[in-house]
C-alpha positions as a printed NumPy array, in Angstrom:
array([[-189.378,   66.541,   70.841],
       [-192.695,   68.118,   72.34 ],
       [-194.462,   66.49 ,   74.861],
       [-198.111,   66.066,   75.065],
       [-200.212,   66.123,   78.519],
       [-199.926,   62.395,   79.698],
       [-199.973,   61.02 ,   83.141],
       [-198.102,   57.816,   84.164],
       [-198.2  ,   56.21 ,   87.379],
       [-194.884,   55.836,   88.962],
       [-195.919,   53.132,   91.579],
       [-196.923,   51.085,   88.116],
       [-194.192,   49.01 ,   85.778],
       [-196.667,   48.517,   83.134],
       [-197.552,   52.567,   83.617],
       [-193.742,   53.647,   82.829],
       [-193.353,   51.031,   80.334],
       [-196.218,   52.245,   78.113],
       [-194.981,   55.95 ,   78.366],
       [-191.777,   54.616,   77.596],
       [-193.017,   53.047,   74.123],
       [-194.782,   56.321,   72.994],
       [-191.856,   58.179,   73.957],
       [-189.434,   56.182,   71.759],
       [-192.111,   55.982,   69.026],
       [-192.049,   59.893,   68.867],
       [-188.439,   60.112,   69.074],
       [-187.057,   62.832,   66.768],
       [-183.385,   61.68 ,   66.162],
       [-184.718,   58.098,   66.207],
       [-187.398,   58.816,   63.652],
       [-184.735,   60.652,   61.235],
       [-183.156,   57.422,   60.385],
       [-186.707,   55.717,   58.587],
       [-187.45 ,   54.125,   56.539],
       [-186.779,   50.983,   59.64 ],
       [-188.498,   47.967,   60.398],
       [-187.84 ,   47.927,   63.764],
       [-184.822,   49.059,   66.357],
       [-183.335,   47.527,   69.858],
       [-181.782,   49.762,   72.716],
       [-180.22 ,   48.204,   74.917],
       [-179.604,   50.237,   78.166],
       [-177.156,   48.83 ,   80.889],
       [-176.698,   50.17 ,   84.999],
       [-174.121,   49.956,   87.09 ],
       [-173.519,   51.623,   90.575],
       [-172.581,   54.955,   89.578],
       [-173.085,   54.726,   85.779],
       [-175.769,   53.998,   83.047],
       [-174.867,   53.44 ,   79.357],
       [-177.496,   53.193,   76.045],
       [-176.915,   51.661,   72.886],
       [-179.402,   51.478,   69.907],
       [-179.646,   49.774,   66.787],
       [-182.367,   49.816,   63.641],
       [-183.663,   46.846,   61.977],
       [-183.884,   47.655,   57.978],
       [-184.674,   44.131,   56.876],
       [-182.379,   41.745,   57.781],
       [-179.255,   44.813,   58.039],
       [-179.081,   45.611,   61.841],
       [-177.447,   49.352,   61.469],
       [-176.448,   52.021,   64.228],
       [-178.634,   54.512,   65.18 ],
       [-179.458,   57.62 ,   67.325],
       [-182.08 ,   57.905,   70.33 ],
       [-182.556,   62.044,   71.515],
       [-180.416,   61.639,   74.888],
       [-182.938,   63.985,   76.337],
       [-185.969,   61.465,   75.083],
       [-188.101,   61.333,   78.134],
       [-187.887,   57.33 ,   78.354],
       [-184.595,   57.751,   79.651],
       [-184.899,   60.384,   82.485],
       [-182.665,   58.546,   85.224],
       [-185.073,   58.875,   88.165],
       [-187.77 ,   57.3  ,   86.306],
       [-185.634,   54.504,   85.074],
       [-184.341,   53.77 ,   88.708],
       [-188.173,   53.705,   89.685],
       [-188.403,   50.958,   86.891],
       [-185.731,   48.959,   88.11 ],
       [-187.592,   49.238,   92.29 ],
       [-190.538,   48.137,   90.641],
       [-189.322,   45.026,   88.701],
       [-186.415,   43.739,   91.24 ],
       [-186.13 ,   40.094,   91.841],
       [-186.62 ,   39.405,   95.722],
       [-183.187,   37.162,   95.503],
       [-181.59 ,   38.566,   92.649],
       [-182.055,   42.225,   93.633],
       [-182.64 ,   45.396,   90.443],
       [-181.68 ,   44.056,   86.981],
       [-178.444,   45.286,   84.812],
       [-179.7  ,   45.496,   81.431],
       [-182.755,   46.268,   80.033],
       [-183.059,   45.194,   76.32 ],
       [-186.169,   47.344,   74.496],
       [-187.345,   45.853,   71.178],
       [-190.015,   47.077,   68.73 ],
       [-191.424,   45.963,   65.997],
       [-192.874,   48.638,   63.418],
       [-194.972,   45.839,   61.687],
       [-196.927,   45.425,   64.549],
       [-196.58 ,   48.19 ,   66.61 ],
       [-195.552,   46.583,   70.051],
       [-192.891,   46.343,   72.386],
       [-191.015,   43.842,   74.206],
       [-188.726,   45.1  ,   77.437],
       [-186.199,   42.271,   78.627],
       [-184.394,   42.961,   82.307],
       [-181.649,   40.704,   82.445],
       [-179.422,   40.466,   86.022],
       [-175.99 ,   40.091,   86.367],
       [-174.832,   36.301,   84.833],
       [-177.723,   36.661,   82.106],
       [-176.618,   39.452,   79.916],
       [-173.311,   37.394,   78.884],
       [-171.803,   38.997,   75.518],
       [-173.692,   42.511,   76.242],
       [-171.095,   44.704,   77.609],
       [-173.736,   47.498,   77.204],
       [-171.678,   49.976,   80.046],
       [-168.491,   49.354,   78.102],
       [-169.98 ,   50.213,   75.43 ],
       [-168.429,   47.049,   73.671],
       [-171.609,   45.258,   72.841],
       [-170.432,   42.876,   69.606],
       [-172.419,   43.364,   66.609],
       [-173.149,   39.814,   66.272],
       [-175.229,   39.425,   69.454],
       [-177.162,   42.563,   68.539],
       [-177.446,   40.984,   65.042],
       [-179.219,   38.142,   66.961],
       [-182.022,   40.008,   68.159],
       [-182.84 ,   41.25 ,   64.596],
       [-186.158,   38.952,   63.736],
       [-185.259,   39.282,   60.008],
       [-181.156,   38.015,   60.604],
       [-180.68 ,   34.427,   60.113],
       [-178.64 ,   34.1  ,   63.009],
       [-180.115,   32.183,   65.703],
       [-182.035,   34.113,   68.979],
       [-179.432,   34.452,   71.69 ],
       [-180.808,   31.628,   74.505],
       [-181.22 ,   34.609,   77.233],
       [-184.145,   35.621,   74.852],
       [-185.346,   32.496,   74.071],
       [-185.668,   32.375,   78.034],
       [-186.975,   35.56 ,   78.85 ],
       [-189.864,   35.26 ,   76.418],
       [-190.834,   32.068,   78.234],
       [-191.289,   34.125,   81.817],
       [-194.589,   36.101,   82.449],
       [-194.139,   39.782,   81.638],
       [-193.718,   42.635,   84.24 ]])
């Protein structure tokens, strides 16, 4: 993956969070797996440990997939800037950080869930079940987990 001269402004959420999407959108090992309609990576913190899991959307199949690890969007000091910049005053930096595009329409939507709200996403144990990622497939006919139905009522970051 090359990267082109961009700046982002690490005192900005909505800064990082655009970098983020190109950097996913020009993701090599991601981009090997097309023809998709859209993917979810779900990317989970704890103390001393950070864990990434990431799934394409091909129709209404929700299949396994591969992000570069060295993708930009994930460098670990930039995340942890992330989390500073969205904590909750009471609740403190979220746990998991659910990142969904859509191909058809070329956008993003970045979900930070705390701990108690990301129920049934064991993202660090890498023991996510396939039916909640299944969920968050718009083509699946299983019904949006509530968490989402939630989170897309708040105001964005």
């Amino acid at each position: 993956m090359t990267t082109p001269d961009f700046e982002v402004d690490l005192d900005s959420a909505d800064s990082i969070l655009e970098i983020t999407g190109w950097c996913l959108r020009a993701d090599e090992r991601l981009n090997e797996e097309k023809p998709w309609d859209g993917f979810v990576i779900l990317t989970g913190f704890e103390e001393a440990h950070a864990a990434m899991q990431a799934w394409r959307f091909v129709g209404a199949e929700t299949l396994p997939t591969g992000v570069d690890i060295a993708n930009p969007a994930f460098n670990l000091d930039v995340m942890e800037q992330l989390r500073e910049l969205t904590a909750d005053p009471k609740r403190g930096k979220w746990q998991t950080w659910v990142i969904l595009y859509d191909l058809a329409s070329d956008t993003f939507e970045h979900i930070f869930l705390w701990p108690g709200e990301d129920a049934g996403y064991n993202v660090i144990g890498y023991d996510t079940p396939m039916s909640a990622i299944e969920a968050l497939n718009p083509a699946h006919p299983a019904e949006e987990p509530q968490w989402l139905t939630a989170a897309r009522g708040k105001p964005s970051v």
